[in-house]
C-alpha positions in Angstrom: 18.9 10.2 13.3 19.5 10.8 9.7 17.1 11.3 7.3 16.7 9.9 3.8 14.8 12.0 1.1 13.4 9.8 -1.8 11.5 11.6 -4.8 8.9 10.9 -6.9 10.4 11.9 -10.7 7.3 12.9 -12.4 6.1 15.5 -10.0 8.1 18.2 -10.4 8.9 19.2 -6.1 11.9 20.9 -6.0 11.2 24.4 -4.5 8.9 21.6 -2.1 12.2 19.7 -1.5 14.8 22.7 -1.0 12.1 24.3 1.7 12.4 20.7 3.7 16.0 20.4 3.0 16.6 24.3 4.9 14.3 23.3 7.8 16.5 19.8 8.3 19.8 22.2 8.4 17.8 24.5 10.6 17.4 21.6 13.0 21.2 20.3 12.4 19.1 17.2 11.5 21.7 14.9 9.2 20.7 13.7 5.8 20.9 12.4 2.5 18.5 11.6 -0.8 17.8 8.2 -1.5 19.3 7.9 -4.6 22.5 8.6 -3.4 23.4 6.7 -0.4 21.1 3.8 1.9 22.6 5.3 5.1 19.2 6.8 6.5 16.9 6.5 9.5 13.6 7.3 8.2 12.4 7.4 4.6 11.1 11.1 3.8 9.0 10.4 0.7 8.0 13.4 -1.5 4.5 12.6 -3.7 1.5 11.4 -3.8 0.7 8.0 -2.3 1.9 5.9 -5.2 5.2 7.3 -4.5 4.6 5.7 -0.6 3.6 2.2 -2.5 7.0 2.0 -4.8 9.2 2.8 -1.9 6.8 1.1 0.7 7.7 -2.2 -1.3 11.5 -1.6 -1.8 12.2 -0.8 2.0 9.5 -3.1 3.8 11.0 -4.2 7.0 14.4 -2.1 6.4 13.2 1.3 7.7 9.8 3.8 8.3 8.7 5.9 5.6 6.6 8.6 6.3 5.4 11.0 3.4 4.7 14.5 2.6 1.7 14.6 0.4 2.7 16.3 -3.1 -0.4 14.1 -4.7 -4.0 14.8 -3.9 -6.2 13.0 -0.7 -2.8 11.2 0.3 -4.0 8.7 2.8 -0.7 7.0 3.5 0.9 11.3 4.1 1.6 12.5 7.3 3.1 15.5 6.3 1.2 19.0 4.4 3.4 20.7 2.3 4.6 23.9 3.7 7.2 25.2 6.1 5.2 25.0 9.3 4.5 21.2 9.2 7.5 20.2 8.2 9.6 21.9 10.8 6.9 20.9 13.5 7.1 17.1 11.8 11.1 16.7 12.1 11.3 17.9 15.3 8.7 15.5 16.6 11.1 12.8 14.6 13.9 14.3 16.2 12.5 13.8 19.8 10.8 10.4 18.9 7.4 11.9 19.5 5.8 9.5 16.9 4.3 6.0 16.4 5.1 3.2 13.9 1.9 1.4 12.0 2.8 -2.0 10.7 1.4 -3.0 8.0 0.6 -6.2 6.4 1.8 -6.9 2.6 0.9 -9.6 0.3 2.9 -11.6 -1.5 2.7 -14.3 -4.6 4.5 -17.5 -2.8 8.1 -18.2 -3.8 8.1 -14.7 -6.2 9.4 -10.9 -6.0 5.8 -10.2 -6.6 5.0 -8.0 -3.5 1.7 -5.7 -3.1 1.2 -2.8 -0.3 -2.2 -2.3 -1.3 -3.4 -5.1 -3.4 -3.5 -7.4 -5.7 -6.0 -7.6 -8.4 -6.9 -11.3 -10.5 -8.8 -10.2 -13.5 -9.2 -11.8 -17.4 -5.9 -11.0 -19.9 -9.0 -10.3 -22.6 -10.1 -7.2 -20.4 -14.2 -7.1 -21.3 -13.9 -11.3 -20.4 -15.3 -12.5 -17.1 -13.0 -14.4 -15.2 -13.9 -17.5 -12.6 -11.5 -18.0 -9.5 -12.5 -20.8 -6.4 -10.9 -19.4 -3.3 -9.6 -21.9 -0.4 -8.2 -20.6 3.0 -5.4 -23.1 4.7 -6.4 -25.4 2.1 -10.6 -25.4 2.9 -12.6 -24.2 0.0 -14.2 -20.4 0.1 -15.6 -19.8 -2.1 -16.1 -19.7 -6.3 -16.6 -16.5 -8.6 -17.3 -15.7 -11.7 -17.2 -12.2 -12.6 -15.0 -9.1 -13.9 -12.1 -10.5 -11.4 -11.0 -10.3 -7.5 -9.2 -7.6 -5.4 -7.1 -9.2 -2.7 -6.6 -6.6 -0.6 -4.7 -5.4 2.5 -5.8 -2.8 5.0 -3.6 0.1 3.5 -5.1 -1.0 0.3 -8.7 -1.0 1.4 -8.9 2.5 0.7 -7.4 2.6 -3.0 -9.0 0.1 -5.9 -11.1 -1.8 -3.4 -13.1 1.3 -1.8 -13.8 2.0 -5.2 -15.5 -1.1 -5.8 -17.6 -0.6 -2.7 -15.6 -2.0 -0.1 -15.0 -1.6 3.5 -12.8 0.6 5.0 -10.1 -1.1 7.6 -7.5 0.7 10.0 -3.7 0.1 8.2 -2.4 -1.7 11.0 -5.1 -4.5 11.3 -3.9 -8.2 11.1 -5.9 -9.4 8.3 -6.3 -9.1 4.3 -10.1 -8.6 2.6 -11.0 -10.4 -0.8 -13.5 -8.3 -2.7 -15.4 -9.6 -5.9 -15.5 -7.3 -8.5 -19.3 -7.5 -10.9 -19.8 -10.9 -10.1 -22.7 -13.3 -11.5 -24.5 -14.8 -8.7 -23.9 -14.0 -5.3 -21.4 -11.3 -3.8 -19.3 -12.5 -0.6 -16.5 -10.0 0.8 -14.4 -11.6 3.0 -12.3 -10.5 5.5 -9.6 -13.2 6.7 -6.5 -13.6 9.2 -3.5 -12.3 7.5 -1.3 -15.5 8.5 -3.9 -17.4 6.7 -2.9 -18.8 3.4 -4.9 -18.1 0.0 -5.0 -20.5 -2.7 -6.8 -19.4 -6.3 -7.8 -21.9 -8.8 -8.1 -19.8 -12.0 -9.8 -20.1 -15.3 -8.0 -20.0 -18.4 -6.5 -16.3 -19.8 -6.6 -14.8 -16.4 -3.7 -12.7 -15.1 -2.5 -10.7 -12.3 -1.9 -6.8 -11.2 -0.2 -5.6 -8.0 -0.7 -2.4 -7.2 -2.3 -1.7 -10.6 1.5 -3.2 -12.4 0.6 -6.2 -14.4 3.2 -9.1 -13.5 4.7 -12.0 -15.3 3.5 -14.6 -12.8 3.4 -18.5 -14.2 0.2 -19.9 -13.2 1.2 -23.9 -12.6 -2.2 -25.5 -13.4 -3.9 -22.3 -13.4 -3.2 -22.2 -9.7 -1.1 -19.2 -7.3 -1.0 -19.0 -3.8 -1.0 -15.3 -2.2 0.7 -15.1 1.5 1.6 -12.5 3.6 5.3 -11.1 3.2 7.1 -12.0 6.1 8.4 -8.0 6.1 6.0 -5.1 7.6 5.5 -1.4 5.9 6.8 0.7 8.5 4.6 3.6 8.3 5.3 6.7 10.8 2.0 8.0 12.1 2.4 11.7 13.6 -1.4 12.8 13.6 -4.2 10.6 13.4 -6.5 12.4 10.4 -7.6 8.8 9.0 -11.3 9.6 9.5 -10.8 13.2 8.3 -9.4 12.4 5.3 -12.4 9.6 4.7 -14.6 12.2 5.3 -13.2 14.1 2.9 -13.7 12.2 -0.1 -17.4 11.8 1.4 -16.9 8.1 2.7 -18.2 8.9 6.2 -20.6 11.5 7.7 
């Protein structure tokens, strides 16, 4: 097993980084960092969970990631920042005591466009209500008019989407969630198979984020179909703390 060590830039981590870098020669565990060489096992990601996003999209379906949380509530981290957990995490990865969640990612059909926790349709003219008609495998959903859509997948249902009053799914479920965001007229959140395929029929000025990055996506007749990427996030899962963490941030009692 060799280990790959990727950074996030802007968080200054280093004292964080050499402490993990002594325990993995402690442990006679090989390694490298990311930016140096692509000959690694597992992904060891240092930051917060956007950091698990950016290099959650880049290695989908090439290797696991698992992350030690250097951000705040870190729900994608498996790993606390100090000595202790990381020598008691790298030998459980040394002795393949862990499990592998894979996770679902969307994708704009026929584009590079590729979200890990979702993808947002909203107005260019931010303040402008946008109107999108949803159809599933080609039968029409539904129609709304309102401050836009989060298309969401499970990872993703705790990020923008639980801030908009959405529900909370486990990472590794098989299906995506569409959430309409200040709508006029009725409300509908809908959760749907993740082999199903979404088609949007959009208004006029409307545009398109994944994972809050706006993206240069042509609309052909104000129409784009999201799919799922055929590629999984590997996440590694050492301790389940999911509800703990949700607790946390006072989503459950």
């Amino acid at each position: 097993m060799r280990i790959g060590i990727a950074l996030n830039l802007k968080k200054n981590k280093q004292r964080l980084v050499e402490e993990f870098v002594t325990c993995l020669q402690e442990l006679n565990i090989p390694y490298c960092y990311q930016s140096q060489s692509q000959d690694f096992d597992i992904l060891v990601c240092f930051g917060g969970d956007g950091t698990t996003l950016y290099y959650g999209r880049r290695y989908a379906g090439v290797v696991p990631i698992i992350t030690v949380n250097a951000g705040t509530v870190g729900f994608l981290s498996q790993i606390l920042p100090k000595r202790a957990d990381f020598l008691n995490a790298l030998t459980r990865l040394q002795n393949l005591d862990y499990k592998i969640k894979n996770c679902s990612l969307l994708q704009v059909k026929d584009t590079d466009v590729v979200a890990v926790n979702e993808m947002f349709i909203c107005n260019a003219y931010r303040g402008n209500t946008v109107t999108v008609s949803a159809y599933l495998n080609d039968q029409f959903l539904c129609k709304h008019t309102g401050d836009g859509l989060i298309i969401s997948t499970p990872v993703g249902s705790t990020a923008y989407s639980l801030s908009c009053n959405g529900s909370v799914l486990l990472a590794d479920t098989n299906c995506f969630y569409l959430n309409p965001i200040s709508t006029i007229g009725a409300s509908n959140q809908i959760v749907y198979k993740d082999s199903d395929t979404l088609k949007l029929e959009l208004s006029n000025n409307a545009c398109l984020y994944a994972d809050g990055i706006l993206q240069d996506v042509t609309f052909i007749d104000n129409k784009v179909e999201i799919v799922k990427l055929p590629q999984t996030l590997q996440l590694i899962t050492l301790k389940n703390d999911f509800f703990e963490k949700l607790r946390k941030i006072g989503r459950v009692e």
